[in-house]
N, C-alpha and C positions, 0 to 999 in steps of 0.2 A: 694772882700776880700777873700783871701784864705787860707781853715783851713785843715788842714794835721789829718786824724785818722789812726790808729797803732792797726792793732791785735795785741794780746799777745803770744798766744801758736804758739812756733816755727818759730817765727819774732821776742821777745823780749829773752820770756824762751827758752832756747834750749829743745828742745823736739825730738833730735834722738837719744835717747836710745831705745827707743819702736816703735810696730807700730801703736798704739792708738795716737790719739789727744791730748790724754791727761795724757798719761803714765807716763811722765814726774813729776807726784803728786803720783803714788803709793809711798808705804811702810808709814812709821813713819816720824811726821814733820821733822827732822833735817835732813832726808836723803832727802826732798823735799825742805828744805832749800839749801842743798848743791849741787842742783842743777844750774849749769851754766848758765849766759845769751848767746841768741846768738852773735858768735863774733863782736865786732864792734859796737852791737847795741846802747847800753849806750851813746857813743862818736858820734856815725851819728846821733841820735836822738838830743843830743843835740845841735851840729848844725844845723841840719836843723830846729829846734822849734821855734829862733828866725826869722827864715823867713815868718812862718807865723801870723797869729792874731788870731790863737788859734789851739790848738792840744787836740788830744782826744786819748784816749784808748778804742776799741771798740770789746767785745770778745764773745763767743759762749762758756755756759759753764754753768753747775747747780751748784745750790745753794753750794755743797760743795768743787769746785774747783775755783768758786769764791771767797769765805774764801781762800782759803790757796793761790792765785794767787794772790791776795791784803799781803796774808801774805809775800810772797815772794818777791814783790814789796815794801813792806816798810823795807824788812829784808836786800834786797841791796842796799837801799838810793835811788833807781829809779826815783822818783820822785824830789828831793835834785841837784841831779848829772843831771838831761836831761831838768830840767826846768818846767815839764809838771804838772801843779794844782793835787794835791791828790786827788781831788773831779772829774780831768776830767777823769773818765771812765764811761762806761756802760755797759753792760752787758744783754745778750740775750738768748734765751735758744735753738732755732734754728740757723742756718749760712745766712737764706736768711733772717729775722728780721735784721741784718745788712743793709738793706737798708734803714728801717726804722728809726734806728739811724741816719744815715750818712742825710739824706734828714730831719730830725730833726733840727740837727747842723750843715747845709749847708753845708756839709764836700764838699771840692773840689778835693783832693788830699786824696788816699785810698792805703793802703800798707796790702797784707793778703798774706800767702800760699796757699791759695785754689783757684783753678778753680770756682767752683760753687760758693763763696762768689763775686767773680770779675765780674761773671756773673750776679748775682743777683746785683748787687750796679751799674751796668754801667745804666738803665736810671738815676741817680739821679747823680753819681759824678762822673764828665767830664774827672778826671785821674787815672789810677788804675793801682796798679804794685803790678803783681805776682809775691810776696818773693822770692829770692834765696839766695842773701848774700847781707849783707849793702852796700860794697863800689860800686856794680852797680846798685842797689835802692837808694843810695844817690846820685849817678852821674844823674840817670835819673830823680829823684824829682829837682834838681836843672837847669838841662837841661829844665825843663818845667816851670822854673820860669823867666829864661834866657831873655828879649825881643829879639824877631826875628826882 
């Protein structure tokens, strides 16, 4: 059975205005609100969600960019719009705990921007693909669903 998990920061939120991880949350809620998703992401994800038998949101991030990351996910309808359960995320507070998740909820299928996260999650989930943009991260999740 295979379950697809989704970082957040600069895979879902767009996060290049800065060069922190997590810049993307400076200033006051509404200017964090109007913060854009990445392109495409909305509409890949929700394609691809019905492929699998369960999707997860899996993120690196303290206590208070967790609040306002959930803030901003139910501010876009994120959840509504891509299919994906309100309840399915997690949240960690280091990048390699990510594996710990994913080997949790058998995740087989792993989408992150970072080297080091992809690194860290390859003994537990057999496919991993480092972010660039949706439509070749959805061409290659679906290429690996493909039978040969």
């Amino acid at each position: 059975m295979n379950r697809l998990g989704i970082d957040i920061g600069r895979v879902i939120i767009n996060g290049t205005t800065g060069p922190g991880d997590t810049s993307f949350f400076a200033g006051d809620t509404a200017a964090m609100l109007r913060t854009p998703a990445v392109p495409g992401a909305f509409d890949a994800i929700a394609r691809l969600v019905p492929r699998f038998a369960d999707t997860w949101l899996v993120s690196k991030c303290g206590p208070r960019v967790q609040q306002r990351s959930l803030e901003w996910l139910h501010h876009h309808d994120f959840f509504h719009h891509t299919g994906i359960p309100a309840d399915h995320i997690r949240f960690c507070l280091r990048r390699p705990q990510k594996a710990d998740h994913c080997a949790d909820l058998s995740i087989t299928h792993f989408v992150d921007d970072k080297p080091d996260v992809i690194a860290a999650i390859t003994p537990v989930v057999p496919n991993r693909y480092l972010f660039k943009t949706w439509p070749t991260t959805e061409a290659a999740i679906l290429r690996s669903l493909t039978p040969r």
